[in-house]
N, C-alpha and C positions, 0 to 999 in steps of 0.2 A: 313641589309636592304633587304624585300622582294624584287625579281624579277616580275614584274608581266606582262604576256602577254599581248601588249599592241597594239590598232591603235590609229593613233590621227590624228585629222581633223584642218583645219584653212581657213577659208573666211576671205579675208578683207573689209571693210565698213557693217558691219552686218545691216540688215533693214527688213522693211516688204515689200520690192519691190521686184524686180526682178531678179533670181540669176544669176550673172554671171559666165556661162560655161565656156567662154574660159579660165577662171580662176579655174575654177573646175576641168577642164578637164588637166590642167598644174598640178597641186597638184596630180592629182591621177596618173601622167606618173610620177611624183617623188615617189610614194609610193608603185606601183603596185607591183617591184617585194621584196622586202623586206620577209624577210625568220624566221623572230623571233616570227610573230604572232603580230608585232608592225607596226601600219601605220602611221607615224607620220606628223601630221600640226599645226595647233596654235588654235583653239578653244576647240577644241573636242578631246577626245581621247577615242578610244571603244577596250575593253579587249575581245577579243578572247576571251576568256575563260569564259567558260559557268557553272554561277554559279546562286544559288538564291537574290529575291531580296535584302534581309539583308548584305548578304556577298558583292553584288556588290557596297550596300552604305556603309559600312565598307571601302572595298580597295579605296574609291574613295577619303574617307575621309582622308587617310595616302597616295595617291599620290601624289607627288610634286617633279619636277625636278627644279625649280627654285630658288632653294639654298636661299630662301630671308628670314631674320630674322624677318618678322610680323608675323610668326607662324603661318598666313593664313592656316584652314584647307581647302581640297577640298573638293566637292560634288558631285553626279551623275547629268548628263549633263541638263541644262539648254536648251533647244530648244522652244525660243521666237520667233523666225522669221525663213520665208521660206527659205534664205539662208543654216543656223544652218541643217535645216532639211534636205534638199537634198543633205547636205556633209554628214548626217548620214548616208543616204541612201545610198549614193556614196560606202562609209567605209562597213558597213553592206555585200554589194555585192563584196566588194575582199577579206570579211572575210570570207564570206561564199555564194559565188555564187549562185543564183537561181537557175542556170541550175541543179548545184548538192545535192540541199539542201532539204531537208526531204521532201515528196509531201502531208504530212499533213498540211496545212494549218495554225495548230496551233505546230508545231513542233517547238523544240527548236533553232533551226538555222535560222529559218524564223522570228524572234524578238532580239531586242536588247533593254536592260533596258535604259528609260532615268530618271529622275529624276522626276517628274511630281508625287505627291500623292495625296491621298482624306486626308484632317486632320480635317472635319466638317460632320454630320449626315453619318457618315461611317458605322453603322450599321442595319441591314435589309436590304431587296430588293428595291432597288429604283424603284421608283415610275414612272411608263411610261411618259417622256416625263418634267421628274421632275428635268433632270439635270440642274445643278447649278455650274456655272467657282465658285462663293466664295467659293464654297466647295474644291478646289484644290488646290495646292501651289506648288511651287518649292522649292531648298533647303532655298531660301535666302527671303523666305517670301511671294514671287510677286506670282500674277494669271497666270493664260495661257493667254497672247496676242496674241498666237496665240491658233488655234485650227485645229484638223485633226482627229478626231473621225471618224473612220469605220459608216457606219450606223448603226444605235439603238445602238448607244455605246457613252459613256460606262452604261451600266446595273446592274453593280454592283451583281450579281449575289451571290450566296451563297453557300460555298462547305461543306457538314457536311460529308461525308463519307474517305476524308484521312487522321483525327486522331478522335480517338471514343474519343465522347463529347465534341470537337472543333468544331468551327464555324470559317469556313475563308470569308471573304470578298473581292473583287476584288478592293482593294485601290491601287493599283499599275499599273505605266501605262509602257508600250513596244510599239514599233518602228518599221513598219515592212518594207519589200524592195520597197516596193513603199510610203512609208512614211506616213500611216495610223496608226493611233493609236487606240490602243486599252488599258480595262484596265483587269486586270488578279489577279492573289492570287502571294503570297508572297512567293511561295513555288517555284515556275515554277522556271526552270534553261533556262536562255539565258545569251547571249555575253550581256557587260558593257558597256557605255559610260559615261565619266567623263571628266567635263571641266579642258581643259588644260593650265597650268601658265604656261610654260614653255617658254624658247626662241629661241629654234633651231628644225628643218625637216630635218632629213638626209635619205639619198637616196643612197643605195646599190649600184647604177647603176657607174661602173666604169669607167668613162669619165675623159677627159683631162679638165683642169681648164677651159679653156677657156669655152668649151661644160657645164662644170658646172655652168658657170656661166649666163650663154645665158639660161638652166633648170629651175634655180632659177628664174629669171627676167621672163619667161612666166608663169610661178606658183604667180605672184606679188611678191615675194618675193626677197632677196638680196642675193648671198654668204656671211656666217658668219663673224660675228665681232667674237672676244675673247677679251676681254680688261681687263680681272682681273682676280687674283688666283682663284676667287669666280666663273667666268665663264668658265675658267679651268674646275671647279669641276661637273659645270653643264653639259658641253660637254662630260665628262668623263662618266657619269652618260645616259647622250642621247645615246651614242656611246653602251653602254651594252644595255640598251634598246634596242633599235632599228635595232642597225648591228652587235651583238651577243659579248660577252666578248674574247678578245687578245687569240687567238690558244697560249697555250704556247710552241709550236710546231713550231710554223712560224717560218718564220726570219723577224730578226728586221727591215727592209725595206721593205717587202714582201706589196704590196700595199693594202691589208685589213687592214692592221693596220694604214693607216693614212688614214684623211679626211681633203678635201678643204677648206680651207678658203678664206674670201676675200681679205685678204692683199696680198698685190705686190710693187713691185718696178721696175715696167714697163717702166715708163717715163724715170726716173734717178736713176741710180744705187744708192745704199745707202738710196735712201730717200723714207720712205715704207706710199701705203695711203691704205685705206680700198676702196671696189668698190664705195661706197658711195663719196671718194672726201674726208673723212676725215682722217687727219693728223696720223697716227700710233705713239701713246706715250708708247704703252705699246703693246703686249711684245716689251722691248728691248733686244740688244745681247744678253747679258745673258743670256735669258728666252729660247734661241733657246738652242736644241739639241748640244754640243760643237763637230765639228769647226763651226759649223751654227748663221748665216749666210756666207756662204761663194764663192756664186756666182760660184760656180765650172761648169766650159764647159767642154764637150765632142768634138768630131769630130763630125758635121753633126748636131751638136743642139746648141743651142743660150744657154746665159746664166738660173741661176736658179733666176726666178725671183717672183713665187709666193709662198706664202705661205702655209702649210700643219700643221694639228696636228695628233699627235700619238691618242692611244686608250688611252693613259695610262699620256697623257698630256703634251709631248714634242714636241717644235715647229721645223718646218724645212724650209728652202728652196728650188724648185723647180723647175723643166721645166713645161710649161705653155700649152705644145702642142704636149707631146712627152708622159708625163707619163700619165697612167690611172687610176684614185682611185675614190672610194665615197666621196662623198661631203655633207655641211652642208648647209642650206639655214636659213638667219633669218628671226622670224617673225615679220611684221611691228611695229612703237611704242616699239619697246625692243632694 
């Protein structure tokens, strides 16, 4: 499977109202310092990597961490609503900060590919004043409902000088740090955005469970469920993404290699529930790291009472306020 350098955004209740910062502003304290090239949230996901438009509706199409047997391919990002758009932005600026980012204007740092094409009267110069939303679509058919056009844009413009006897046309739209669009040639190399299936955000930043969990719940979101082989394989998968593949160098405990979950057994020893209140069926014993679960104290620390997985997919038990690791956060509806 390819690795691909990845961020990924998530807003919950997407609309055309109003966005909620303190929610945006929770999600970007989980993803700021992340070191892969990967920001991960639940709607959006924008690839570092600075490639043309083909290529980045290629990678977007074979993106999927959500292990789900409909075959669902992905697409390059949908941004229908002002929500969607100011977590691009958001993304965009710790991919590639303004302050340090090319001072040409149309440089390749300063846009990020969304999804948005022309697929009707796309060639010649359009006609001043002639644009047409029928003429655009997203991957999945729909119009622009929303719209954030640069002024006189898009122009459609026509490039005949970078391949002799080609004609390109500007059907392609980009994203820039203030969430302006523009539309451009198929050639140009920018960072990617591809909507995200996935179910989990994890966050480098090594905190105590507790602190993790308190991170997630200001970002709207929960510390992770795990409940199946299947979601196993997806954490596994997030984990490489995101907070870099297992040092085969560490040691097995070495706190990089595990992330928080929301399961505990806070209230009563033995009986495990998710943050959520819901009843823990799975994993059971078995499914932990062996002797785990096993409740093992220290001097000076309470029992191990929450839950952790490896990089590599083994569960554990832990202290709640004593150790410090990354953590996973779910996103809503999953």
């Amino acid at each position: 499977m390819k690795v691909l350098v990845v961020l990924v955004m998530c807003v919950v209740g997407s609309s055309l109202g109003a966005v909620n910062m303190k929610q945006l502003n929770g999600i970007k304290r989980l993803i700021k310092n992340l070191n892969q090239g990967a920001y991960p949230t639940c709607d959006l996901v924008l690839f570092k990597e600075q490639v043309d438009f083909d290529t980045a509706d290629e990678n977007c199409r074979l993106f999927d961490l959500s292990m789900s047997e409909d075959g669902e391919e992905g697409n390059l990002a949908t941004v229908n609503d002002v929500e969607k758009n100011a977590a691009l932005k958001m993304l965009l600026e710790l991919a590639y900060p303004i302050a340090e980012a090319d001072t040409n204007k149309w440089g390749p740092d300063r846009w990020v590919w969304a999804g948005l094409r022309k697929v009707r009267n796309n060639v010649g110069r359009a006609v001043k004043g002639g644009y047409s939303p029928d003429d655009w679509e997203w991957a999945d058919g729909s119009g622009p409902a929303l719209e954030m056009w640069l002024k006189d844009q898009p122009d459609q413009k026509i490039d005949k000088k970078t391949t002799k006897g080609v004609k390109y046309y500007q059907n392609q739209m980009r994203i820039n740090h203030k969430g302006r669009w523009d539309d451009t040639f198929v050639y140009k190399m920018h960072p990617y955005a591809c909507d995200y299936q996935g179910k989990y955000i994890l966050s480098p930043d090594k905190v105590t469970w507790t602190t993790a969990k308190q991170e997630c719940e200001d970002a709207g979101l929960m510390l992770a469920k795990v409940r199946s082989p299947e979601e196993v394989e997806e954490m596994k998968l997030a984990a490489t993404y995101f907070l870099g593949a297992r040092d085969p160098e560490s040691k097995l405990w070495a706190n990089e290699n595990w992330i928080w979950l929301g399961g505990h057994d806070l209230e009563t020893e033995g009986e495990w529930y998710w943050v959520d209140g819901e009843k823990i069926t799975w994993p059971a014993k078995g499914d932990f790291r062996d002797p785990n679960p096993d409740d093992a104290q220290f001097i000076g620390e309470d029992g191990q009472d929450v839950m952790a997985i490896s990089k590599w997919g083994e569960f554990d038990d832990s202290f709640h306020t004593k150790k410090k690791r990354p953590f996973a956060c779910q996103c809503p509806g999953t």
